[in-house]
VEXDREN-2710 file (C-alpha; in Angstrom, 1 decimal):
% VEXDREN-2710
k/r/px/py/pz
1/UNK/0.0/0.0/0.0
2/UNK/1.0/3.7/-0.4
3/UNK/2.5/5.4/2.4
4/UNK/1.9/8.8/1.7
5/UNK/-0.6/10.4/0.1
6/UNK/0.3/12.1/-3.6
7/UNK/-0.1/15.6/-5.5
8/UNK/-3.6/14.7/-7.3
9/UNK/-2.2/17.2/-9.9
10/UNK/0.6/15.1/-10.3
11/UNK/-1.0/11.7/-10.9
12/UNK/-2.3/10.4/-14.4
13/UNK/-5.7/10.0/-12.8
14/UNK/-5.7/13.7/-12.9
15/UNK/-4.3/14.3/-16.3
16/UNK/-6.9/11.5/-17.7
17/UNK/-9.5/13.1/-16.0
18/UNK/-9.1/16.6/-17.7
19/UNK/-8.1/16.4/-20.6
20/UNK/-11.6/15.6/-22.2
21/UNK/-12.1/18.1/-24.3
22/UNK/-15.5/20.0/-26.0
23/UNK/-15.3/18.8/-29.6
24/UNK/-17.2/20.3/-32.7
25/UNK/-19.2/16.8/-33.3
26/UNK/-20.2/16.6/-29.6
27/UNK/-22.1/20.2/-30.1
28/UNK/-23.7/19.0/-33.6
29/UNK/-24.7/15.9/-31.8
30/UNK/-26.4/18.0/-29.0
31/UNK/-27.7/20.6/-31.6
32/UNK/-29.2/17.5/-33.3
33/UNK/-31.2/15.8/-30.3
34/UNK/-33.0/19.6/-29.4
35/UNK/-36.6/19.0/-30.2
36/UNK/-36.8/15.3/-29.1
37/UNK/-38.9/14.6/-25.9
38/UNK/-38.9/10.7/-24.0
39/UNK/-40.1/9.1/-21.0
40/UNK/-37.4/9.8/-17.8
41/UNK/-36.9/6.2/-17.5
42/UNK/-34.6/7.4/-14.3
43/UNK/-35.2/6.1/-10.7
44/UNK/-34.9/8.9/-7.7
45/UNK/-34.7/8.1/-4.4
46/UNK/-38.0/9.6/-4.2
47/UNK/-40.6/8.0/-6.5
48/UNK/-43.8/8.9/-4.5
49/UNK/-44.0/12.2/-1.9
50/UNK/-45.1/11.0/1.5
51/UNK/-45.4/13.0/4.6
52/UNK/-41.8/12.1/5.9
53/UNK/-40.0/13.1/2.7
54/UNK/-41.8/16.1/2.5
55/UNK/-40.4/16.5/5.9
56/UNK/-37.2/15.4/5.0
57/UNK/-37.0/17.4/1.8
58/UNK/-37.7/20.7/3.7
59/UNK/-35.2/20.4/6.7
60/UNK/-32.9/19.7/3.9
61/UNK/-33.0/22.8/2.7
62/UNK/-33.2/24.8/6.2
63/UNK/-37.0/25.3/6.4
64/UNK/-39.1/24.5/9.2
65/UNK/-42.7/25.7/7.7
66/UNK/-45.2/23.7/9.3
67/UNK/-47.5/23.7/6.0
68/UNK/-44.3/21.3/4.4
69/UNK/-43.4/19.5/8.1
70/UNK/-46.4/19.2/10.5
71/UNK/-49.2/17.1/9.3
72/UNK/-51.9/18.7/12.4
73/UNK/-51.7/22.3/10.9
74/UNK/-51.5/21.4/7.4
75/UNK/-54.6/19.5/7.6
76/UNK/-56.7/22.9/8.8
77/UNK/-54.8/24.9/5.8
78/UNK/-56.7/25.0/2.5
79/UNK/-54.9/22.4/1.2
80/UNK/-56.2/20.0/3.7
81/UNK/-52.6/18.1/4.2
82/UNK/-49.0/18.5/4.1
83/UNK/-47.6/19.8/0.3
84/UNK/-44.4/19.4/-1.0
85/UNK/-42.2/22.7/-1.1
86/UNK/-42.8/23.6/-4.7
87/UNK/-39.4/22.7/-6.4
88/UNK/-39.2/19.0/-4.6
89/UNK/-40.8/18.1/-7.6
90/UNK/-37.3/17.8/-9.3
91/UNK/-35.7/15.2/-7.0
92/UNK/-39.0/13.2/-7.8
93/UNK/-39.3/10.3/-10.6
94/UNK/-41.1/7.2/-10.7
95/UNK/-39.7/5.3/-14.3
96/UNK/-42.3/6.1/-17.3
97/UNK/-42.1/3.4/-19.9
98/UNK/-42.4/4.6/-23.5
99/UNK/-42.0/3.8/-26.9
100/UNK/-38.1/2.7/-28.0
101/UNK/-35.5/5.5/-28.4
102/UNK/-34.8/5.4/-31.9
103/UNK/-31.3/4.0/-32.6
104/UNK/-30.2/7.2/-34.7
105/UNK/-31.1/8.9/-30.7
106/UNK/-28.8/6.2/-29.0
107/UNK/-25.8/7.0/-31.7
108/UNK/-26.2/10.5/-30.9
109/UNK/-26.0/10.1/-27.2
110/UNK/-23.3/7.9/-26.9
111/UNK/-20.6/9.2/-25.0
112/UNK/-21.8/12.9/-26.2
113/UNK/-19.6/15.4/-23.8
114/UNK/-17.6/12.3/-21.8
115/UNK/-15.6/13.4/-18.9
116/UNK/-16.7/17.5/-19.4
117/UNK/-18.1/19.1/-16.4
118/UNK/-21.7/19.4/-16.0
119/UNK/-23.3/22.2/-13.6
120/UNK/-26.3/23.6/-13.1
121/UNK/-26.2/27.5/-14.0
122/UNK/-29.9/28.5/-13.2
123/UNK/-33.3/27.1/-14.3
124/UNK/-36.8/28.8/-14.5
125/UNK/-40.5/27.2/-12.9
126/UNK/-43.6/27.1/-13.8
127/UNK/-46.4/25.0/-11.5
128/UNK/-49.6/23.9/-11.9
129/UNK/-50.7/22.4/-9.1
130/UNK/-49.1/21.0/-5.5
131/UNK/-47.4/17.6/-4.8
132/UNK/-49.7/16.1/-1.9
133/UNK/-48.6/12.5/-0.2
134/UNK/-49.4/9.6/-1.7
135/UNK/-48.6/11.5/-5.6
136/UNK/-46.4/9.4/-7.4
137/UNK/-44.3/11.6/-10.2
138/UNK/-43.3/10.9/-13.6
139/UNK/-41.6/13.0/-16.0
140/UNK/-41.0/13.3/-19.8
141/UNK/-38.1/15.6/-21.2
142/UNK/-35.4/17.0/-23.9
143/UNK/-33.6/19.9/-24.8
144/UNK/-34.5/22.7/-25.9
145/UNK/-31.5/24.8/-26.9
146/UNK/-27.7/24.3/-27.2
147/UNK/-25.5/27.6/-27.4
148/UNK/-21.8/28.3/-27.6
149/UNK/-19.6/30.6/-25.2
150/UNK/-16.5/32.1/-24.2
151/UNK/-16.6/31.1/-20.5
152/UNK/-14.5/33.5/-17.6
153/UNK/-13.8/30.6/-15.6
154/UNK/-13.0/27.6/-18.5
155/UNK/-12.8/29.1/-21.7
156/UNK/-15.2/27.6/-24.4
157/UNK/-19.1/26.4/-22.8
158/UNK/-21.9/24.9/-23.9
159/UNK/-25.1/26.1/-22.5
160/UNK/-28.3/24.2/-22.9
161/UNK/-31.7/24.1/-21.6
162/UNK/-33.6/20.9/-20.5
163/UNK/-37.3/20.7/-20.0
164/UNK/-38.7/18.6/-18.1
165/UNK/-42.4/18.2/-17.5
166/UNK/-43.2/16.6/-14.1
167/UNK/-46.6/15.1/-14.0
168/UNK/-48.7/13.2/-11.7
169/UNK/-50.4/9.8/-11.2
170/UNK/-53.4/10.8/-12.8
171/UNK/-51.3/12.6/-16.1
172/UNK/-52.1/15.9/-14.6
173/UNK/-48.7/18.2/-15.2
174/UNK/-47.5/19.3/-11.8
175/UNK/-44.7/21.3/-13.1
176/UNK/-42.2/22.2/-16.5
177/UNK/-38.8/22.8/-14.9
178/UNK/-36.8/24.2/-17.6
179/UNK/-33.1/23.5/-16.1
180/UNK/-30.5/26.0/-17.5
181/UNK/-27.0/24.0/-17.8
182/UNK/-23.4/24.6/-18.2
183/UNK/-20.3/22.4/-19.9
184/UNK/-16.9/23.2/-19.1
185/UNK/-13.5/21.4/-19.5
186/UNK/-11.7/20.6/-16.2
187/UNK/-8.5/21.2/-17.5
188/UNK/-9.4/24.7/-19.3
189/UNK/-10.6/25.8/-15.6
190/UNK/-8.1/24.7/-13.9
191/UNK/-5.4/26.1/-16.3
192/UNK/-7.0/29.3/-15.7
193/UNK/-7.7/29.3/-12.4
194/UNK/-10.0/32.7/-12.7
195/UNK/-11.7/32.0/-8.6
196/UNK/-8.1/30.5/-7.4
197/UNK/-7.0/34.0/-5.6
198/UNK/-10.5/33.5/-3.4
199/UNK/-9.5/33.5/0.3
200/UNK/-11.7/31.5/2.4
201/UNK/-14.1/33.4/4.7
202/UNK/-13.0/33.5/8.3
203/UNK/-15.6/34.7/11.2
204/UNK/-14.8/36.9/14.5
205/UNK/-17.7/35.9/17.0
206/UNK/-19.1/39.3/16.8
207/UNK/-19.5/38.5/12.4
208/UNK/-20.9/35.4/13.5
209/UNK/-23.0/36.8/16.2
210/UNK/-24.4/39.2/13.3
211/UNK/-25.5/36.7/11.2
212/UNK/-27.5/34.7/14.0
213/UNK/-29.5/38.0/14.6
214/UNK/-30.5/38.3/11.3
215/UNK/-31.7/34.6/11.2
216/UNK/-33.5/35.4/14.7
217/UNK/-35.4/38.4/13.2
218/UNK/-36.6/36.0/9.9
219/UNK/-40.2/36.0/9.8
220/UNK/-42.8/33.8/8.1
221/UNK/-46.0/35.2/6.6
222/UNK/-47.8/31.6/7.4
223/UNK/-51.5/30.9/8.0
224/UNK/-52.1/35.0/7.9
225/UNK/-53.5/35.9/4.6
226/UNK/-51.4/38.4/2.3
227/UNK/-53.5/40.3/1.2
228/UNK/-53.1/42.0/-2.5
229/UNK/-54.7/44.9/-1.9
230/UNK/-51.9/45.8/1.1
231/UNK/-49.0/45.1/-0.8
232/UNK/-47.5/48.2/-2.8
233/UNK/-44.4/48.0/-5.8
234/UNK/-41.3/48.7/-3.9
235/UNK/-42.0/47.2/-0.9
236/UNK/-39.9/44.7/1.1
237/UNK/-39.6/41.1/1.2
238/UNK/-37.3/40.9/3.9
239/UNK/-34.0/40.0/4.9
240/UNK/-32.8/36.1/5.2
241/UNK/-29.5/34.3/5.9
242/UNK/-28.2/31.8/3.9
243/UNK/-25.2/29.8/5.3
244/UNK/-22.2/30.2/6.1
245/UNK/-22.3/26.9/4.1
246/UNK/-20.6/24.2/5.1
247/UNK/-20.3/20.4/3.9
248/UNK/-22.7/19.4/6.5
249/UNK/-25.3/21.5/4.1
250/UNK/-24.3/19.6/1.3
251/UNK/-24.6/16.4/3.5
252/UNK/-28.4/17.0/4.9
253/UNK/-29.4/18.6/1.0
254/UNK/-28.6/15.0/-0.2
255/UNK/-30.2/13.7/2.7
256/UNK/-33.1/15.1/1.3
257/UNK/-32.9/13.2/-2.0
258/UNK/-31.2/15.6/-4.3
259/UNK/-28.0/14.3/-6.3
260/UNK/-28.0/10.5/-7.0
261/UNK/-29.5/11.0/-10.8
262/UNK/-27.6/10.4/-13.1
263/UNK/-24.4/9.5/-12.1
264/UNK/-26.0/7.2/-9.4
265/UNK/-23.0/7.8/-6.3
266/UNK/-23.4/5.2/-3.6
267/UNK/-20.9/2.7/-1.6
268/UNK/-19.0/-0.8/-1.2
269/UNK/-20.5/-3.3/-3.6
270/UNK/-22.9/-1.0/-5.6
271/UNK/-19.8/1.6/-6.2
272/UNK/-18.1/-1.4/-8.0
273/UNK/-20.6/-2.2/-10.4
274/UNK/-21.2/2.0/-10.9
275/UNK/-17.6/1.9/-11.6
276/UNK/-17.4/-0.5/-14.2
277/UNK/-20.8/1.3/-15.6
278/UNK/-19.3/4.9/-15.9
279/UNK/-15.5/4.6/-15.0
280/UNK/-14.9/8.2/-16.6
281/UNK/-16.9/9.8/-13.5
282/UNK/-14.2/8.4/-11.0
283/UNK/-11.0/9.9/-10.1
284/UNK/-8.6/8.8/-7.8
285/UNK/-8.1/11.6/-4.5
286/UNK/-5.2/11.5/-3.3
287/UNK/-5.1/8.6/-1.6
288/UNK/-5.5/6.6/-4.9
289/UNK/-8.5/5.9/-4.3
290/UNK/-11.3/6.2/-7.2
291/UNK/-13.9/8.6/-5.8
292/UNK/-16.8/10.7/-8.0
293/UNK/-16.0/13.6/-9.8
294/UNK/-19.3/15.0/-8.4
295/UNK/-17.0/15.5/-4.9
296/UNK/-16.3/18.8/-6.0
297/UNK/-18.9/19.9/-4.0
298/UNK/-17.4/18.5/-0.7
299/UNK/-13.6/17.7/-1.3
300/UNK/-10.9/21.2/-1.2
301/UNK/-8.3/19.1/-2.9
302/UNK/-10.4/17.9/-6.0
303/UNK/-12.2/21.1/-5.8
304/UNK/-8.8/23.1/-6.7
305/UNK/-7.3/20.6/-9.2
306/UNK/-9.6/21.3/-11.2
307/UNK/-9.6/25.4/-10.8
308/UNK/-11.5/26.4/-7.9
309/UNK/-9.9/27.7/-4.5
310/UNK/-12.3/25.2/-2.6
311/UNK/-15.6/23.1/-3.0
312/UNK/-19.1/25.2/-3.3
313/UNK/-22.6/24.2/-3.3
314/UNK/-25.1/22.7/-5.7
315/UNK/-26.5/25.6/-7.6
316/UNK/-29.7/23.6/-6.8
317/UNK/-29.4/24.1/-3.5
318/UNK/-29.6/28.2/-3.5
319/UNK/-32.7/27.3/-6.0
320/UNK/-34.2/25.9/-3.2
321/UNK/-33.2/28.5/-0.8
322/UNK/-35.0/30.7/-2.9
323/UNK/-38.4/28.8/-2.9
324/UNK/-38.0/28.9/1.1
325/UNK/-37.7/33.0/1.1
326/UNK/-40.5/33.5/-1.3
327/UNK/-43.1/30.9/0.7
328/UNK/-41.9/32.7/3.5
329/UNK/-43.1/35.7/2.7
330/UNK/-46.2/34.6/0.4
331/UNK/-48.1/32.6/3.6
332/UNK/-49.6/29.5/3.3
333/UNK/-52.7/30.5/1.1
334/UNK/-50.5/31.9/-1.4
335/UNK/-49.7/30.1/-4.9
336/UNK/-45.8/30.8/-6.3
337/UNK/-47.0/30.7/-10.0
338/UNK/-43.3/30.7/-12.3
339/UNK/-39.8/31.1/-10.8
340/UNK/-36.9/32.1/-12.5
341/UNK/-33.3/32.1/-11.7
342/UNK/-29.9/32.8/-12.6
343/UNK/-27.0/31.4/-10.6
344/UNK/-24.1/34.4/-11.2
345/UNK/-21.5/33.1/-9.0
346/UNK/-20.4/30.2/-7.3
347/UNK/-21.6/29.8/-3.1
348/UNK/-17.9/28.3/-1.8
349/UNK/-17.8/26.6/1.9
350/UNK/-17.7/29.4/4.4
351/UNK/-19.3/32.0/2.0
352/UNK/-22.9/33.4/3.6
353/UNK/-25.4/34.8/1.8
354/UNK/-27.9/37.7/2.1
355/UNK/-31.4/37.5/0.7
356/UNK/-33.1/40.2/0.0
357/UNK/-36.3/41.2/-2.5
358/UNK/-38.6/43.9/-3.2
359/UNK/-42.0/44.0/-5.0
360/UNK/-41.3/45.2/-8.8
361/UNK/-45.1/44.9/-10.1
362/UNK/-48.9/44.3/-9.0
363/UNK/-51.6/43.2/-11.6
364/UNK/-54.5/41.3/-12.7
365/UNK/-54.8/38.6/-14.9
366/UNK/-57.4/36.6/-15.5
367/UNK/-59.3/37.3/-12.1
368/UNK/-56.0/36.5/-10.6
369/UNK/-54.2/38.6/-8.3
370/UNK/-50.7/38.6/-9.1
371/UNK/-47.2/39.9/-7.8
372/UNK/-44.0/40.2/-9.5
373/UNK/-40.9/40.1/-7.5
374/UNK/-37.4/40.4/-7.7
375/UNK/-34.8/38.6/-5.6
376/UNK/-31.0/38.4/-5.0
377/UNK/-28.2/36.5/-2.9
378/UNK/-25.4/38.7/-1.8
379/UNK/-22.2/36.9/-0.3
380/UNK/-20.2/38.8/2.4
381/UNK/-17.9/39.8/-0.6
382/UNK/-20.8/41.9/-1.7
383/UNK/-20.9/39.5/-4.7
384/UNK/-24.5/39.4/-6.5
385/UNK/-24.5/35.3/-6.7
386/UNK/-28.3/34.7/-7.8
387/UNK/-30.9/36.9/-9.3
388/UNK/-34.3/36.1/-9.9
389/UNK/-38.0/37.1/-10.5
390/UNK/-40.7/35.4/-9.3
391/UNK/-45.1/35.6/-9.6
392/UNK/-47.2/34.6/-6.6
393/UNK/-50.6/34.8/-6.8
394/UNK/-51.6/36.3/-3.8
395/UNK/-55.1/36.2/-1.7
396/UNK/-57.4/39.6/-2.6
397/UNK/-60.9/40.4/-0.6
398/UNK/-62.8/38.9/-3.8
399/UNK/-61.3/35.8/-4.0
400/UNK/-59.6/35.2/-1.0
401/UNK/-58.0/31.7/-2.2
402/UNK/-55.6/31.7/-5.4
403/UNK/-55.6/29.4/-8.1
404/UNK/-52.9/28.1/-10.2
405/UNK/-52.6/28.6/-13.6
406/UNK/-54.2/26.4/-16.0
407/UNK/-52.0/23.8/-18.0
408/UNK/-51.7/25.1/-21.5
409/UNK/-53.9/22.4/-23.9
410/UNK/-51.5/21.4/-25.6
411/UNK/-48.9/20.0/-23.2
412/UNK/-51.8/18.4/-21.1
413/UNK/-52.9/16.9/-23.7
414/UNK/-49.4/15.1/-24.4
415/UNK/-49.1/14.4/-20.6
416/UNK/-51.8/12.3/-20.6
417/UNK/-51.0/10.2/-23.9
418/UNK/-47.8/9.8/-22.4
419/UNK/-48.5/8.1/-19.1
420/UNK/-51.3/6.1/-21.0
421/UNK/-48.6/4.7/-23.1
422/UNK/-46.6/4.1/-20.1
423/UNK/-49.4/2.0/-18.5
424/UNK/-50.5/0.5/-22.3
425/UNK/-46.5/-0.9/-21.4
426/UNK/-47.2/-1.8/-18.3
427/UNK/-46.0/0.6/-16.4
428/UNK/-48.2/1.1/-12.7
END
């Protein structure tokens, strides 16, 4: 056995693992497959919302709203039970059989961007209607765009947008998450090393003490109505904290269910077979031993060999954070209509963030009371690291109970031939 553990940078696991490369025929491959939709055939952890994942999902993510977490006061809410925080619906997927993926598909896909970073850059939401226990979720998806960039941080990027439309046991859509993605090539970020100069962040008691005050002083609207007619353009949504993060977030946010599709990480014997499946996705640390590429997120030393000056968050993560903070403010009656987000900068371990939003726009449409709102993260290096817009549909004296928006006809129409050829398969 080694004795001594080894510059990763220095190993030929490293220089195997980044020197995959963005080629010209991997983009016309991608630019070929937009348009093509299929059956997610891919298993989550979570197939069908229950009250203790919903639980689960929620302390994941920080929030303790007992409308997500406390089946006695959900059941006197209008929605009669515990519902799933809004954006649970992407860590949600029962297999949907469908018809064969034609073999011209399969050639395309093979090996299309091997061994080039994947991460998730921002994504925008649109829902229908809430996730209650005992809702089993099934999906169908494809892309939707492929683009070319100069990238700050690695050079030459691809950015592409997935949809995916999440839909229920009873082919009712739940949700189109439209997921906004980024490819890079390790070894152009870590050759350029544009975030390397970072210092970690470091915390007196008294900084520390600062950022517990403005937790304590977090309110949430909850069972009281807000009311449309008291809310003005300009106004407040409040301040939240966000962090500082630490691996343990990382640790309870998969806890929750989030990260095991598709790369599948796991342990012992199943780890074996995963890495004879998709050997390019391990790397040996520097203890030569083959660990997931995906440990970015939680390891310093992969985290810098490959151009960063230490791991960060899931941009999913702050997506979440950013459900929490608007359902916090909306109440319980509330309906967060579309959601959309753009991650700006990476959220390292020890970075904190500040939330903050302000009402931009009040209107009606379609007897629907409606809000627009803008939000952004702010780390303590007064870094803008996610803005977004959101619409809620707030409670007004006429109709005191939102509705969501209706399905347009066209994609309902496709949800349900979809899960009736799933079950024509038979599929459950």
């Amino acid at each position: 056995m080694a004795d001594a553990k080894t510059d990763i940078k220095q190993s030929d696991e490293w220089q195997k693992a980044v020197a995959y490369e963005i080629t010209d025929a991997d983009i016309d491959r991608q630019r070929a497959l937009l348009g093509f939709d299929q059956a997610a055939r891919t298993r989550e952890y979570i197939q069908t919302a229950t009250e203790d994942n919903i639980r689960n999902f929620a302390h994941g993510m920080g929030d303790d709203k007992p409308l997500y977490t406390d089946p006695h006061y959900a059941k006197k809410t209008r929605w009669g039970s515990v519902i799933a925080p809004g954006m649970m619906a992407g860590v949600i997927n029962k297999p949907m059989l469908g018809d064969p993926v034609p073999d011209e598909i399969k050639a395309l896909r093979k090996s299309l961007f091997k061994g080039v970073h994947v991460f998730v850059s921002g994504s925008q939401w649109d829902f229908y209607r809430p996730i209650y226990p005992g809702d089993t979720i099934y999906s169908f998806n494809g892309d939707e765009s492929c683009e070319v960039k100069q990238s700050e941080f690695a050079g030459r990027s691809v950015i592409g947008v997935r949809r995916d439309v999440k839909i229920n046991q009873r082919g009712e859509v739940v949700a189109v998450y439209r997921i906004l993605r980024v490819l890079t090539e390790r070894k152009t970020a870590a050759k350029k090393g544009k975030y390397s100069a970072i210092d970690p962040a470091r915390y007196t008691d008294e900084e520390m003490q600062a950022i517990e005050d403005i937790y304590a002083q977090e309110t949430v609207q909850g069972a009281a109505k807000r009311w449309f007619e008291e809310v003005e353009k300009g106004d407040s949504l409040g301040l939240q904290a966000k962090g500082p993060l630490t691996v343990t977030d990382v640790i309870c946010f998969h806890a929750g269910g989030y990260g095991f599709v598709p790369y599948a990480p796991t342990a012992n014997r199943l780890a074996h077979k995963n890495r004879q499946r998709i050997p390019a996705f391990y790397i040996k640390n520097e203890y030569g031993v083959p660990d997931v590429a995906q440990r970015l997120h939680w390891d310093p030393v992969w985290a810098q060999a490959i151009g960063n000056p230490m791991a960060y968050d899931y941009g999913v993560m702050r997506e979440n954070y950013l459900w929490q903070y608007l359902s916090d403010w909306a109440g319980d009656d509330a309906v967060i209509t579309h959601v959309h987000d753009e991650i700006r900068k990476f959220n390292y371990m020890g970075d904190v963030q500040r939330v903050s939003g302000e009402v931009l726009a009040k209107r009606q449409d379609g007897g629907q009371s409606l809000v627009d709102v803008a939000v952004k993260f702010t780390n303590q290096r007064d870094e803008e690291t996610v803005r977004a817009t959101a619409t809620i549909a707030l409670p007004n004296k006429e109709r005191p109970l939102p509705l969501y928006p209706s399905v347009p006809e066209e994609l309902a129409e496709k949800a349900v031939r979809m899960l009736a050829r799933h079950r024509e398969l038979g599929g459950d």
